[in-house]
C-alpha atoms as one frame of an Amber mdcrd trajectory, in Angstrom:
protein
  85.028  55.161 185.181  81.992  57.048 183.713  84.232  58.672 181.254  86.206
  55.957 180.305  83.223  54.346 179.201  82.213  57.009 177.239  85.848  57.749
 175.518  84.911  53.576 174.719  81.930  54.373 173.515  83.087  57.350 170.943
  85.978  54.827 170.102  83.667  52.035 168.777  81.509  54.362 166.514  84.673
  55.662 164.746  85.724  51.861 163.568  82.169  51.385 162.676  82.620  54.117
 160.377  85.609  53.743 158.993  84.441  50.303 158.073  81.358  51.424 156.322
  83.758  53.594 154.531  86.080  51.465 153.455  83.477  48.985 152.533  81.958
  51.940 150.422  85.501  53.082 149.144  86.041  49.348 148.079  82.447  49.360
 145.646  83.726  52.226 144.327  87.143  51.541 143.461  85.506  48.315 141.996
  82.738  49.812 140.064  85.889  52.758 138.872  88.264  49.606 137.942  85.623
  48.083 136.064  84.561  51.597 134.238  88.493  52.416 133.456  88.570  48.526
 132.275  85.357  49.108 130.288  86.549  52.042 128.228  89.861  50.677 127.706
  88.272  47.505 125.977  85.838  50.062 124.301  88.674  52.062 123.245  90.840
  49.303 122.085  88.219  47.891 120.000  86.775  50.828 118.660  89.308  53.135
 118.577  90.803  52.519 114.922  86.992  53.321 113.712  86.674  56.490 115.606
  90.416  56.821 113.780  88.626  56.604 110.384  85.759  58.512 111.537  88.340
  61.643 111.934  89.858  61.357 109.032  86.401  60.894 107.122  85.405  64.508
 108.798  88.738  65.865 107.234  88.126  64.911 104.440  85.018  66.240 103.722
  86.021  69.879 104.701  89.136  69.172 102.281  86.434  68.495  99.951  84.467
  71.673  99.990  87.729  73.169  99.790  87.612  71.667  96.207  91.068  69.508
  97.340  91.691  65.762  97.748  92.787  64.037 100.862  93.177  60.134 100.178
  95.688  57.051 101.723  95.663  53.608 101.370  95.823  52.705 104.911  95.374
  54.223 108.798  95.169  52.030 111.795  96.659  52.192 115.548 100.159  50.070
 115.600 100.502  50.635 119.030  98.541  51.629 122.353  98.867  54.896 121.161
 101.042  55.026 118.134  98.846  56.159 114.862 100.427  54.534 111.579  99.053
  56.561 108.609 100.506  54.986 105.362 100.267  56.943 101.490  98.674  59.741
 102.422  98.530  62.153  99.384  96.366  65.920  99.424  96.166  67.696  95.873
  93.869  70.130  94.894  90.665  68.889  92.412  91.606  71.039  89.659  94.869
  70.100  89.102  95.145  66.408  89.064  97.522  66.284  86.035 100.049  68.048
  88.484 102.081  66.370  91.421 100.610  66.098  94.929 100.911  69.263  97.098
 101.726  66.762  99.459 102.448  63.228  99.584 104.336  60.903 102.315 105.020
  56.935 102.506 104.236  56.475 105.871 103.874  58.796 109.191 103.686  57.473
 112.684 102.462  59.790 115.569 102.481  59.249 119.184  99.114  60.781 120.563
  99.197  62.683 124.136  95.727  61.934 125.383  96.907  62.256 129.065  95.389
  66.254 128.967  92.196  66.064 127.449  92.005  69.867 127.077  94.780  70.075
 124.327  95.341  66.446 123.019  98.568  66.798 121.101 101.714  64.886 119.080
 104.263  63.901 121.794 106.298  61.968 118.804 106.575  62.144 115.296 108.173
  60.007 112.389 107.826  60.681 108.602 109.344  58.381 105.845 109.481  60.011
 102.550 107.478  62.925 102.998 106.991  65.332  99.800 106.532  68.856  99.656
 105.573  70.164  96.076 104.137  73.471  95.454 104.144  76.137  92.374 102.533
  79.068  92.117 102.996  81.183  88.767 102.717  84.944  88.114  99.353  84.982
  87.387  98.360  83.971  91.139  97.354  80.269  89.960  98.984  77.217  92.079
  98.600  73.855  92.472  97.291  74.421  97.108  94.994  77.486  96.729  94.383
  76.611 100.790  97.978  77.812 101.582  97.061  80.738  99.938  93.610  81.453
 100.956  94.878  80.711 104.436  97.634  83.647 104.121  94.498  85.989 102.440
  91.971  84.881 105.293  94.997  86.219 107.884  95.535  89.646 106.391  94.717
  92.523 108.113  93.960  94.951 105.123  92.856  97.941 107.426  96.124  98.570
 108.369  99.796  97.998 106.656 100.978  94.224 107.222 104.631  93.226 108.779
 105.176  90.068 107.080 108.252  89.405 109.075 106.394  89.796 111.939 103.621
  87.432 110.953 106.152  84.902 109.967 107.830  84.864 113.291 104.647  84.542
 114.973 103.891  81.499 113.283 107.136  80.200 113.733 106.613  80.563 117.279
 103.156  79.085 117.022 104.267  75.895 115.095 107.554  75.717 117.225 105.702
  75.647 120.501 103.624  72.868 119.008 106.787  70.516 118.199 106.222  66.899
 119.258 108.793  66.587 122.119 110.766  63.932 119.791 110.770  63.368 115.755
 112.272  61.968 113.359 112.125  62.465 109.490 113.895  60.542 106.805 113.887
  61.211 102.799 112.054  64.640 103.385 111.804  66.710 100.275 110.607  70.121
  99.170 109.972  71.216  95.700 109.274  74.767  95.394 108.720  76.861  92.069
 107.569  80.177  91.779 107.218  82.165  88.731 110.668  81.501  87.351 113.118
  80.717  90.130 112.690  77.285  91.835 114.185  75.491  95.157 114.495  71.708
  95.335 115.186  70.671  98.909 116.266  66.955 100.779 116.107  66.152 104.070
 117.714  62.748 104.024 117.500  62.777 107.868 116.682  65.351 110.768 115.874
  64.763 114.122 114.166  66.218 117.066 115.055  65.341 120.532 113.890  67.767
 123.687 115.532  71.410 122.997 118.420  70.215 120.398 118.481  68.889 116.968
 120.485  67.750 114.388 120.180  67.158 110.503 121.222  66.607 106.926 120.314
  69.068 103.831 120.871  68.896 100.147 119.476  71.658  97.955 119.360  73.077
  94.528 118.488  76.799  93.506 117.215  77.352  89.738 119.157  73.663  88.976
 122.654  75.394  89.923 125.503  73.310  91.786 124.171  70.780  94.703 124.576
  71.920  98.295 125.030  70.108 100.663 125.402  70.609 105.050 124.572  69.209
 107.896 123.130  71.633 110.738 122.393  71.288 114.515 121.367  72.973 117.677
 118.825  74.010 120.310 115.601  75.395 120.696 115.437  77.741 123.398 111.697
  76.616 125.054 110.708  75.795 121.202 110.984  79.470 120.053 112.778  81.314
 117.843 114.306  83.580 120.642 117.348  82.042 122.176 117.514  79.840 119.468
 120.695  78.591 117.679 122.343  76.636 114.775 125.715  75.283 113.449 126.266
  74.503 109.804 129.156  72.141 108.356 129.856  70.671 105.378 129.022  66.957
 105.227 130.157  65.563 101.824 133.099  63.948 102.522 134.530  65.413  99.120
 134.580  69.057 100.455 135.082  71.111 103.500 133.092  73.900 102.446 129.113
  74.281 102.722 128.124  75.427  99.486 124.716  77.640  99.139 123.806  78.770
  95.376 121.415  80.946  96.101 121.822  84.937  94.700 125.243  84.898  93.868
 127.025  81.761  91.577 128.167  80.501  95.132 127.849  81.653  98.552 129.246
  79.755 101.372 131.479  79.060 103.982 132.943  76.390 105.702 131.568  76.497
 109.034 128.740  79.208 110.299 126.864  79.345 113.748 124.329  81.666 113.980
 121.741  82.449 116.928 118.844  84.925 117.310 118.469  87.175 120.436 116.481
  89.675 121.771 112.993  89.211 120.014 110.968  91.899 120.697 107.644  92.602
 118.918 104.373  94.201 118.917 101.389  94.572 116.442 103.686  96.947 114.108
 106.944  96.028 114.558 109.655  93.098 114.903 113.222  93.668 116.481 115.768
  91.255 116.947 119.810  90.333 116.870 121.356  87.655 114.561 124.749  86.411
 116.210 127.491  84.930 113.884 130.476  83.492 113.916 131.558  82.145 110.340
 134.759  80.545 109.411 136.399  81.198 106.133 133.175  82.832 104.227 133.483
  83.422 100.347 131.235  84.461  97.443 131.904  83.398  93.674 130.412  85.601
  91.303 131.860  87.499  87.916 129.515  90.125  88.921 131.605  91.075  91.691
 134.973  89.472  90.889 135.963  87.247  88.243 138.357  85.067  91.340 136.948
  83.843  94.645 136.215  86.346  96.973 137.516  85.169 101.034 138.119  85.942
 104.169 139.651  83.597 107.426 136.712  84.583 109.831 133.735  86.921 109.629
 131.867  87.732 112.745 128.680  89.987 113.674 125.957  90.860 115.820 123.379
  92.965 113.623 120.596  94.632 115.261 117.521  94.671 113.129 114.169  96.074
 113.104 111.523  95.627 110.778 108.376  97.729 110.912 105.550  98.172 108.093
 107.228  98.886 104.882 110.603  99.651 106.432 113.985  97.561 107.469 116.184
  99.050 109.501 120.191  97.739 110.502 121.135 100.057 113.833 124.362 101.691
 114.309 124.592  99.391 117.193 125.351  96.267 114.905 129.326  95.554 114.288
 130.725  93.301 111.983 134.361  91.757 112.961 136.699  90.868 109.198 139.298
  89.263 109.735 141.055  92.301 112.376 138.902  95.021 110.662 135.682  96.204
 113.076 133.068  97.951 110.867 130.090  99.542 112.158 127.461  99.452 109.326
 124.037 100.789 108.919 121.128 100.849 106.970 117.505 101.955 106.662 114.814
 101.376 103.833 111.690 102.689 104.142 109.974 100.886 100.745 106.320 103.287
 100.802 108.121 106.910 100.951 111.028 105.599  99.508 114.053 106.992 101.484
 116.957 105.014 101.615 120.066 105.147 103.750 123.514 103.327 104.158 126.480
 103.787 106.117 129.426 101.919 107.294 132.564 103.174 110.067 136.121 101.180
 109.874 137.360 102.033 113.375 140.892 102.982 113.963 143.261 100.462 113.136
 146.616  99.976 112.119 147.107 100.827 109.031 149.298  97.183 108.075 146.032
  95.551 110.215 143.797  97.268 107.452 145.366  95.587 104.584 146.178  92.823
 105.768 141.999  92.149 106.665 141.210  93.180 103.127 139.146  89.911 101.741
 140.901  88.008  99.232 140.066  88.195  95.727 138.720  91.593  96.436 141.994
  93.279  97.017 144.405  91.221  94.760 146.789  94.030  93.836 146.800  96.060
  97.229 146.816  92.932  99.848 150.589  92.702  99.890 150.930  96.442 100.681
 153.064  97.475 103.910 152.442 100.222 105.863 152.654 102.048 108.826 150.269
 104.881 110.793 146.743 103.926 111.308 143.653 104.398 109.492 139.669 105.109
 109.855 137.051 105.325 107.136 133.739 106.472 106.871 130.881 106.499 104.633
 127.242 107.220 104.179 124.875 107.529 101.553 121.076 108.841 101.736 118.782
 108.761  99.102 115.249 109.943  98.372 113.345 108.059  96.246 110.998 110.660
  94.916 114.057 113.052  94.604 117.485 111.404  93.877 118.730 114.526  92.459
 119.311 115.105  95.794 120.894 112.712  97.750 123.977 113.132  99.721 126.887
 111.106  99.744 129.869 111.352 101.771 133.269 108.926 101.797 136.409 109.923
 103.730 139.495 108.440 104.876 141.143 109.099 107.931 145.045 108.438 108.250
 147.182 109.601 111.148 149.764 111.764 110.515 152.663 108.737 110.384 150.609
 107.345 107.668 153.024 106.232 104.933 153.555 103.545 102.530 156.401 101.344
 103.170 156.290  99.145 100.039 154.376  98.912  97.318 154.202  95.193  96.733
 152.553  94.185  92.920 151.807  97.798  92.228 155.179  99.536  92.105 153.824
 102.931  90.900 156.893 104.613  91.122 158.339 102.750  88.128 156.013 104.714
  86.040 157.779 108.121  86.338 160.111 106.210  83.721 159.888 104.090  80.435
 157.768 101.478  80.616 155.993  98.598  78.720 151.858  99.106  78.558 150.458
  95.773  77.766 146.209  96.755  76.722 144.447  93.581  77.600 141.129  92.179
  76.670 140.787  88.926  77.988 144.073  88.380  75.537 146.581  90.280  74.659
 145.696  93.365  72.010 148.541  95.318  71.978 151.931  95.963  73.609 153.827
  99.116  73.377 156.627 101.391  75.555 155.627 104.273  76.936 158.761 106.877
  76.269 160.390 107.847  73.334 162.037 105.241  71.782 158.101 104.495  71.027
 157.490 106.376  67.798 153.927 106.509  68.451 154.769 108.781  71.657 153.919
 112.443  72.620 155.242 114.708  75.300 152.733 116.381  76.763 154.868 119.844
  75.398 154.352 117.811  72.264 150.488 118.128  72.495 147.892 120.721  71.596
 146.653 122.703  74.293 143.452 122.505  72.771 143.446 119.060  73.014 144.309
 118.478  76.170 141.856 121.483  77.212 139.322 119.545  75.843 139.840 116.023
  77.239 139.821 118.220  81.096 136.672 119.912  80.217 134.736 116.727  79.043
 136.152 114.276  81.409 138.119 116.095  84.636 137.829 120.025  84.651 139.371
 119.750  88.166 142.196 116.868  87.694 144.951 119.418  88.234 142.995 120.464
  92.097 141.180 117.392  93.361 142.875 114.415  95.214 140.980 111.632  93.176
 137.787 112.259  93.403 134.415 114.504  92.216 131.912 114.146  94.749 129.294
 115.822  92.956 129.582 113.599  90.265 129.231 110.469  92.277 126.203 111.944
  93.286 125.008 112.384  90.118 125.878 108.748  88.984 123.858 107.428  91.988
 120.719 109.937  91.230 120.799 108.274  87.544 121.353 104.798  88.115 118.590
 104.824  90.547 116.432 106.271  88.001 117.378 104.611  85.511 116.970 101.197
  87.665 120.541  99.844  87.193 123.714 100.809  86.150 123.851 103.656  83.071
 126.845 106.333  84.395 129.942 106.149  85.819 132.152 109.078  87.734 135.575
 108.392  87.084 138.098 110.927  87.212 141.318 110.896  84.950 142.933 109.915
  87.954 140.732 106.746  88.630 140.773 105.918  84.648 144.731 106.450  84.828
 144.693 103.289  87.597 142.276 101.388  86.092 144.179 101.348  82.522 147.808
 100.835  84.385 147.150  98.634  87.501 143.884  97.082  87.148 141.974  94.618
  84.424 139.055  96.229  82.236 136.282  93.833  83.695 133.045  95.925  84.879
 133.113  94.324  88.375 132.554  95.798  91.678 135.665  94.319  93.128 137.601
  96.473  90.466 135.981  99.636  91.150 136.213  99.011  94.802 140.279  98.608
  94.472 140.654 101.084  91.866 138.949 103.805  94.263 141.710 102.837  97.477
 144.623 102.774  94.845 143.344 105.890  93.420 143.657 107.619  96.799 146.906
 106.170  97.633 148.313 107.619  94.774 147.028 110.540  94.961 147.858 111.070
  98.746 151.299 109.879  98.048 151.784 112.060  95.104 154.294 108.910  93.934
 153.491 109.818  90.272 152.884 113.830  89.886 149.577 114.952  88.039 151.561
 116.359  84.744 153.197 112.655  84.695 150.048 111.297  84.931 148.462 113.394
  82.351 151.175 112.499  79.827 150.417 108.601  80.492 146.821 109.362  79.975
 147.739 110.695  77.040 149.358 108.188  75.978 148.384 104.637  76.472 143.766
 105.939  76.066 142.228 104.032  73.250 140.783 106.448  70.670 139.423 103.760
  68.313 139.176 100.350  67.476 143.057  99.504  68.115 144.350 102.874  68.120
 146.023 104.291  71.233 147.517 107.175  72.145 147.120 110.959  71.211 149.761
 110.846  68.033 148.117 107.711  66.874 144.325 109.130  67.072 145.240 112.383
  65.641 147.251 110.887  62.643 144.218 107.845  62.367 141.507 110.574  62.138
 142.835 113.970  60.540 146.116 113.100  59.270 148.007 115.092  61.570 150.577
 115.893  64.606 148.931 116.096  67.963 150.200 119.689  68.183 148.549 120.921
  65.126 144.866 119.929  65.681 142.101 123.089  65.575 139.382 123.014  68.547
 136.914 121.333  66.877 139.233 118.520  65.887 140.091 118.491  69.615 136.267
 118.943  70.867 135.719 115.428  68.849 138.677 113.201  69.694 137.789 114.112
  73.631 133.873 113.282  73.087 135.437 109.582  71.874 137.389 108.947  74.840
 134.421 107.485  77.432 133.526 105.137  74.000 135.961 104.749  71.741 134.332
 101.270  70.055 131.817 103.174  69.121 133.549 105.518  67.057 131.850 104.856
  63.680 128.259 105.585  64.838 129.326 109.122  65.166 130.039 109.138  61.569
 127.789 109.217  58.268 128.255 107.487  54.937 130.453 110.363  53.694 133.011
 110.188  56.559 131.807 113.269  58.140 130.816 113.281  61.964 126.927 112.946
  62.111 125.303 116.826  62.441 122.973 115.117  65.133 126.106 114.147  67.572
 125.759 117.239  69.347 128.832 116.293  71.890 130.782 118.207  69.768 128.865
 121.225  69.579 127.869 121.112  73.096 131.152 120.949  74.034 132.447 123.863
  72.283 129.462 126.419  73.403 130.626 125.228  76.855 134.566 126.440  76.789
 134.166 129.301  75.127 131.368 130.191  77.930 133.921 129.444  80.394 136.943
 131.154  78.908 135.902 133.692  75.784 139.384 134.509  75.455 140.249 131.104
  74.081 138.892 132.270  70.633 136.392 128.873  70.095 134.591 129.538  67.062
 131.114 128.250  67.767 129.338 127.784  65.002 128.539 124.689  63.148 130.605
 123.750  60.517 131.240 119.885  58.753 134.183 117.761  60.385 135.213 115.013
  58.682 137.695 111.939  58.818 140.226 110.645  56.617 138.493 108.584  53.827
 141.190 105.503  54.098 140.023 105.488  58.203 136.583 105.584  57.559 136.613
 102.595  55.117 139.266 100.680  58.092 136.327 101.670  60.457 133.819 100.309
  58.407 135.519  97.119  57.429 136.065  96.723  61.478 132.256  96.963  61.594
 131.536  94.287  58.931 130.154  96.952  56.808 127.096  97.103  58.328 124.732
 100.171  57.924 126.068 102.722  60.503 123.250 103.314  63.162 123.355 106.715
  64.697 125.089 108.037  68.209 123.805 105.340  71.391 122.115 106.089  74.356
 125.700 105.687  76.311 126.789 108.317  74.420 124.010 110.525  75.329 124.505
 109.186  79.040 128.206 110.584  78.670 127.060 113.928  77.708 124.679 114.372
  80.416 127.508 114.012  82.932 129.607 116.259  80.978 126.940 119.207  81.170
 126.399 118.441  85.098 130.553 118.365  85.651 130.449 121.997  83.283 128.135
 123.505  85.002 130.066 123.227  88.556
């Protein structure tokens, strides 16, 4: 009984407490309620000034920044929606110029609900304008952009701009409102000389994926136009991927005009992988799949350059001065797999490049060739397989020295089963040489019943001793091809900073003159090198054949062709009666024979200071003694009736003396001698 009293007891004092408490609990909650209600009021009615406030701070340290930040009108149009309405920034000393940035109207959704990192959880932009130009003297119309980028360089030790740009990308992606919207977006960029004009007319935002509209313009060229869409893998750039289609209902391509006349495709995803990066360098993997890819540009091809599909994974790494593409990468074309490479290191300048064709059938390997590329070898059948390779290093501080290697790999059924366009085997007979120039310039037969044509018994040895020496000492050996002199046309380009000597043998000047067009494009050079060596592996037209051609169908002049014509044109004789120094000067015309009359002076007479000639000789008789080469200098002239056709080609302007391709010529000459 006792402790049943007690266990009431105990019982009673617990109530009494938890009614004080909840008494207590119920002042507080009031007294919370009314707080909560209390700063909600306060905040509704004060919050658009405290709105104003903020901006008024901003723009007072835009204005010791020298730069203008002004609107018309800000205000809350919801709970927590801010409506800011045109809002322009521009920098003080440029007034006359456009905004840097101006928009119609932006409405942001403010995330209050974590106090330590208040943030955008929406965002919606109407007409939003992006204008910025920055000329070669450093001056632009936003100094902050750049002071910003000057404030964030490390100048104690080399800067990875890649690397810097990714981590901002990551820093701005992570910061992405979880939903936007943006409508009549546009970006006007212009520096130096090149501009970019840019439209968003819509792009959208919603969680991970995204979608969007794009219409741009590089240095005023043709309009392109896509849309694009994707994810965002945890808003970074790692994991992250995009589509890109055409969306003008007039095309099905996506047009870019960007370094080339046109670049484009007509679908492309693309993803990056991988992202790996530390305070020196950035590593990553670019993913593509791209249907039906093309490039326009005369540079390259003067028709549209294609494939069906292209696709890729391409390792890169980019340190501190230096870009490097791993052997790892691939690159699928059509049914070709190439493993390329490459490595630039921009400070010590050393340069690299290298590309692998795997095994394939050999029909597989022309069939892949791209379009436009390839326009006399495409239809080619064959059978056997075939592997490639080729690599290329260069040292910038000496090019002299650079080493180059290119070699084809067939098996040992390799053989060509037809021909297609090309048909070289019809030139072991007669035939018709049409010599084009954009139209038409003259049409002859190659064979006797051409009066203007010379066996190569029919020839002087001297002569065609001379063309070998100057052009091809090795044409009767070789299978196409002078490596060294390759090299030395790289070494001199480089130096010379673009494109001053070629390395053609007769062989690849035979093809170029019977299968190909004249156009300097890289497309030509490309095909003329694989025709070249099928021709030469072949041995479908034998190298005396091939000399006689040569012989033949070379321009020696302003619309003279041929060895009879050149040496009747010039000296008024049979091509087996010319002496060597007659010889010595018809082969020094060959690599520019439009040029003819600058070797000349007023009297008709070669010019004393074209040294080809001279140079030439000292060089065979060095080689061979026996020959009998009379060195010394003595006057060569040309007929007087040729010399006054020459001039009256030339508009009878003053002759100017020998060019620097000329010169250029020669210098390959004495590095092809000296071998």
């Amino acid at each position: 009984m006792r402790n049943s009293n007690k266990a009431i007891d105990i019982a009673k004092k617990v109530f009494s407490s938890l009614h004080r408490i909840k008494i207590a609990w119920k002042k507080w909650a009031i007294l919370a309620a009314g707080l909560l209600v209390l700063s909600l009021v306060s905040w509704f009615l004060l919050r658009n000034s405290i709105l104003k406030w903020a901006l008024a701070d901003i723009q007072e340290k835009f204005k010791a920044r020298d730069i203008e930040f002004a609107y018309s009108s800000v205000a809350f149009s919801e709970w927590q929606t801010i409506t800011l309405r045109k809002a322009q920034i521009r920098a003080n000393d440029h007034q006359d110029s456009m905004p840097a940035i101006e928009v119609a109207a932006i409405e942001a959704g403010i995330r209050w609900w974590t106090f330590w990192d208040i943030g955008v959880h929406s965002l919606k932009t109407e007409g939003l304008k992006i204008n910025y130009w920055k000329d070669s003297a450093g001056n632009s119309n936003f100094p902050l952009w750049d002071n910003q980028i000057d404030e964030n360089s490390d100048t104690t030790r080399p800067s990875n701009l890649a690397l810097k740009l990714v981590s901002k990308l990551d820093f701005y992606l992570d910061k992405l409102p979880k939903s936007s919207s943006m409508s009549e977006t546009e970006v006007h960029l212009k520096i130096n000389s090149k501009s970019w004009d840019i439209v968003l007319p819509e792009f959208d935002l919603m969680g991970q994926k995204y979608k969007g509209k794009i219409q741009g313009k590089f240095n005023n060229q043709e309009e392109a136009q896509f849309q694009l869409y994707g994810t965002l893998n945890n808003r970074q750039l790692d994991g992250s991927s995009m589509t890109i289609e055409p969306y003008d209902e007039e095309s099905n391509l996506v047009k870019i005009p960007l370094f080339f006349d046109s670049l484009g495709f007509s679908k492309g995803s693309f993803s990056i992988e991988s992202i790996e990066k530390n305070d020196q360098q950035l590593s990553f993997e670019i993913i593509s799949k791209i249907q039906r890819p093309f490039i326009q540009d005369d540079r390259l091809s003067d028709s549209l350059i294609y494939l069906n599909e292209l696709e890729s994974n391409l390792h890169i790494e980019l340190g501190c001065n230096e870009l490097k593409l791993d052997s790892q990468s691939w690159v699928m074309m059509d049914n070709i797999k190439l493993q390329p490479f490459a490595y630039i290191h921009q400070k010590d300048k050393k340069y690299a490049l290298g590309l692998h064709i795997f095994r394939t059938s050999a029909q597989n390997f022309f069939n892949s060739l791209p379009h436009g590329l390839f326009n006399e070898t495409r239809k080619i059948t064959a059978q056997g397989q075939l592997e490639y390779d080729f690599s290329i290093e260069l040292d910038g501080n000496h090019p002299d020295n650079c080493h180059l290697r290119s070699r084809m790999y067939p098996s040992s059924d390799f053989a060509i089963n037809h021909w297609g366009k090309l048909n070289p085997r019809k030139y072991n007979s007669p035939f018709e040489y049409r010599f084009m120039e954009g139209d038409l310039v003259k049409k002859f037969t190659v064979g006797p019943e051409w009066n203007g044509f010379s066996r190569m018994s029919e020839v002087s040895p001297k002569l065609i001793h001379s063309i070998l020496q100057s052009e091809d000492p090795s044409f009767f050996k070789h299978d196409g091809f002078i490596m060294s002199a390759f090299r030395s046309s790289i070494a001199t380009n480089y130096k010379e900073k673009k494109f001053k000597r070629g390395a053609s043998t007769i062989s690849m000047q035979f093809v170029k003159n019977i299968f190909l067009n004249r156009k300097k494009t890289i497309s030509r050079k490309i095909e003329e090198i694989l025709i070249t060596w099928l021709i030469e592996r072949e041995k479908i037209i034998e190298k005396n054949r091939m000399m006689e051609i040569y012989l033949n169908i070379i321009e020696w002049g302003p619309e003279v062709f041929g060895a009879k014509e050149a040496c009747q044109f010039y000296f008024g004789k049979a091509p087996n009666d010319l002496n060597w120094r007659e010889s010595a000067y018809l082969a020094c015309l060959i690599p520019r024979p439009k040029s003819v009359y600058k070797t000349l002076q007023e009297d008709g007479c070669v010019n004393a200071r074209f040294s080809h000639v001279q140079y030439l000789l000292k060089h065979m008789y060095q080689k061979d003694t026996s020959l009998g080469i009379d060195t010394s200098f003595s006057p060569l002239c040309i007929l007087p009736e040729s010399y006054n056709h020459l001039r009256k080609l030339n508009g009878h302007k003053p002759i100017e003396f020998v060019p620097d391709d000329f010169n250029d010529t020669m210098d390959l000459m004495s590095e092809i001698l000296s071998e």
